[in-house]
N, C-alpha and C positions, 0 to 999 in steps of 0.2 A: 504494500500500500504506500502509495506517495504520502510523506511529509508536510502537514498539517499545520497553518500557524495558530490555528487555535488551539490554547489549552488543554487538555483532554482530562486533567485532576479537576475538580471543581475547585477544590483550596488555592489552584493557582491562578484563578480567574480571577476576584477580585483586585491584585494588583496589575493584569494585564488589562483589564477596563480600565482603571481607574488612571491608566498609562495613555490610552486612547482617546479619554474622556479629555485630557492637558491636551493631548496633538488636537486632536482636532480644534478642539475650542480657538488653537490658534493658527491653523491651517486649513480645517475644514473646508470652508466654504470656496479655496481655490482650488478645489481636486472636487468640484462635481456634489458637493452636499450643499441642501440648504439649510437657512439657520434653525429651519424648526429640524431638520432631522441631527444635527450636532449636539439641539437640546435633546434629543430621544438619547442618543447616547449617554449623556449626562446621567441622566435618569435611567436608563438600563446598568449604568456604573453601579449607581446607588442601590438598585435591589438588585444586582449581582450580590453585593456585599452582604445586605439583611438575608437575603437565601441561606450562603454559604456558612452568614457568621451562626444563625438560629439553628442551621442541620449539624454544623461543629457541639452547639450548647443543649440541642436534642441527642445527640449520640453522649456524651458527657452525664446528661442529665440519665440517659439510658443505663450506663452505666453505676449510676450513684446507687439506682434505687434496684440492680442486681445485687449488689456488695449490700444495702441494706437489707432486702428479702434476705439474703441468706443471713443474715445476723441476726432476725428476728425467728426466722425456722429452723434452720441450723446450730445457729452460734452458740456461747457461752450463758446458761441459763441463769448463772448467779450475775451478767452484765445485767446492767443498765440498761432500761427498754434506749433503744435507737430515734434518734428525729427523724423524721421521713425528709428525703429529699425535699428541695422546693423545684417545682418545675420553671422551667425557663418563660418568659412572656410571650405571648405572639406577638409576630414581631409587625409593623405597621408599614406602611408604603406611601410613598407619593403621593399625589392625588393622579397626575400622569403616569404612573409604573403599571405597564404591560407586562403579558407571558408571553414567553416566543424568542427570548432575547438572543438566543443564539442564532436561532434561522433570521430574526431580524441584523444582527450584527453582519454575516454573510450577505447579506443583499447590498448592505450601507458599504460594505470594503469592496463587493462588488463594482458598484458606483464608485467609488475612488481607484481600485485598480484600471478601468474602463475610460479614464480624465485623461486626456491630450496632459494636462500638466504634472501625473502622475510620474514618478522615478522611482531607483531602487533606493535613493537614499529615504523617500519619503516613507516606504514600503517596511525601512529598518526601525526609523522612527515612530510608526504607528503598531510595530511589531506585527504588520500582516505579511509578510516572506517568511517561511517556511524554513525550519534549520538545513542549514546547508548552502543556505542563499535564496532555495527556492525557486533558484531558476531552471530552468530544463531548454535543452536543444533544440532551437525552433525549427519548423517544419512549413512546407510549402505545396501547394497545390497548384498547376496553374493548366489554363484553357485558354484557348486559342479567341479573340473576339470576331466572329465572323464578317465578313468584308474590309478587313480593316488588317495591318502587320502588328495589332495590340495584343498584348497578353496580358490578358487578367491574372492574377495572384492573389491566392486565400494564404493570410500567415498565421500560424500560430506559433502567438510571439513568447510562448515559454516561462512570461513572467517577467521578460524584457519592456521596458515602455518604449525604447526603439530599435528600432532592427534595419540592417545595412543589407543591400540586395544588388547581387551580382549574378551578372549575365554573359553569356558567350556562346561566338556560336561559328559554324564554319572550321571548328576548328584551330581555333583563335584561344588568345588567353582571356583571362576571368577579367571583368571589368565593371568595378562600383556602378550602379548605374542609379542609384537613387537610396535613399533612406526611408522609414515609413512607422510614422508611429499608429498606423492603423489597421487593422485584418484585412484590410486589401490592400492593392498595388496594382497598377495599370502601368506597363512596362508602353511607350510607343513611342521607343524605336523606332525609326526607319526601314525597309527592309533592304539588305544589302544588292537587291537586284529589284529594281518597283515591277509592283505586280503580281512577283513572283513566291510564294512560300518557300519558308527555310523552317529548318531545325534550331530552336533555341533551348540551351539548358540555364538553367537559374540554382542559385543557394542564397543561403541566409544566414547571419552571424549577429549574435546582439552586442550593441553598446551600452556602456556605462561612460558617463563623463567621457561622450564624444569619444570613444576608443573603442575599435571593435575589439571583443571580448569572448570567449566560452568556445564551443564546439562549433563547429560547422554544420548547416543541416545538410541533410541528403540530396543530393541534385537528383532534379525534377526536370524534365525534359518536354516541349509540345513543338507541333508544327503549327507555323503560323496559316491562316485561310485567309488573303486577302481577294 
């Protein structure tokens, strides 16, 4: 299974919201969130917390009144009767505090992975990249655009916010032909004989801080139909 940047302990949730809750508050709204959904966050921070802190003092309180059952039917008959536990409060919420917070939090990082303004530094900073970096080998589809020497290009960009796109063809060396911070690319080229279809192969490589970076994806090959 791929690498997860969400927490998977519930104990370790609390401070990775409440991590997310600081970023965004002062970045959010340039990576695609608006300000009511920045406050969702906030507030999914806050009953992250009361969840985890109340099921921490329920298993606790769980435990009190084991050790005290057995003192009272087990134990030492010449002891002292025992006080019984006191149970923990119910714990209280927002007036805005929703359930769902994780499948909601996924949609919200969705929305920021998905921002033309998105990078991997911001991706570190909000702690949604994945250990390891997170990033994966991007990959390329491409098809021919009919009447035309264009090729379309599907990317998947791996977790990259941009990706460098080179092309060749004839036989020829590899050659940058454009960057793309988008799932597609429209490659149009010229063709090296008008009229005529050619054979074109493509790859892809992601950048960080304007540097290509990582693996190479697999070359992809189409004929052009003009």
């Amino acid at each position: 299974m791929a690498a997860d940047y969400y927490p998977a302990r519930r104990a370790d949730r609390p401070p990775w919201h409440s991590n997310l809750e600081t970023e965004t508050a002062a970045s959010g709204t340039t990576v695609g969130l608006s300000a009511g959904q920045v406050t969702e966050i906030g507030e999914d921070a806050d009953t992250v917390t009361t969840v985890v802190d109340f099921t921490a003092a329920v298993e606790a309180y769980r435990q009190e009144v084991t050790a005290w059952a057995q003192a009272v039917l087990e134990g030492d008959p010449l002891a002292p009767m025992p006080t019984a536990p006191i149970a923990p409060a119910t714990p209280t919420f927002g007036i805005a505090a929703k359930p769902g917070v994780e499948a909601r939090t996924r949609s919200l990082m969705g929305i920021v992975k998905a921002s033309t303004n998105y990078t991997v530094a911001i991706g570190e900073a909000y702690q949604i990249v994945a250990p390891g970096g997170g990033l994966a080998t991007p990959a390329l589809k491409a098809a021919s655009v009919p009447g035309t020497s264009d090729v379309s290009l599907r990317i998947a960009k791996g977790g990259y916010s941009v990706i460098a796109i080179d092309m060749r063809r004839g036989g020829g060396d590899w050659t940058q032909i454009g960057v793309s911070q988008l799932a597609t690319f429209v490659d149009s080229t010229a063709a090296l004989v008008a009229g005529q279809p050619e054979t074109r192969e493509y790859r892809a490589q992601g950048m960080v801080a304007n540097a290509r970076t990582g693996d190479l994806s697999p070359t992809v090959s189409v004929v052009t139909t003009p």
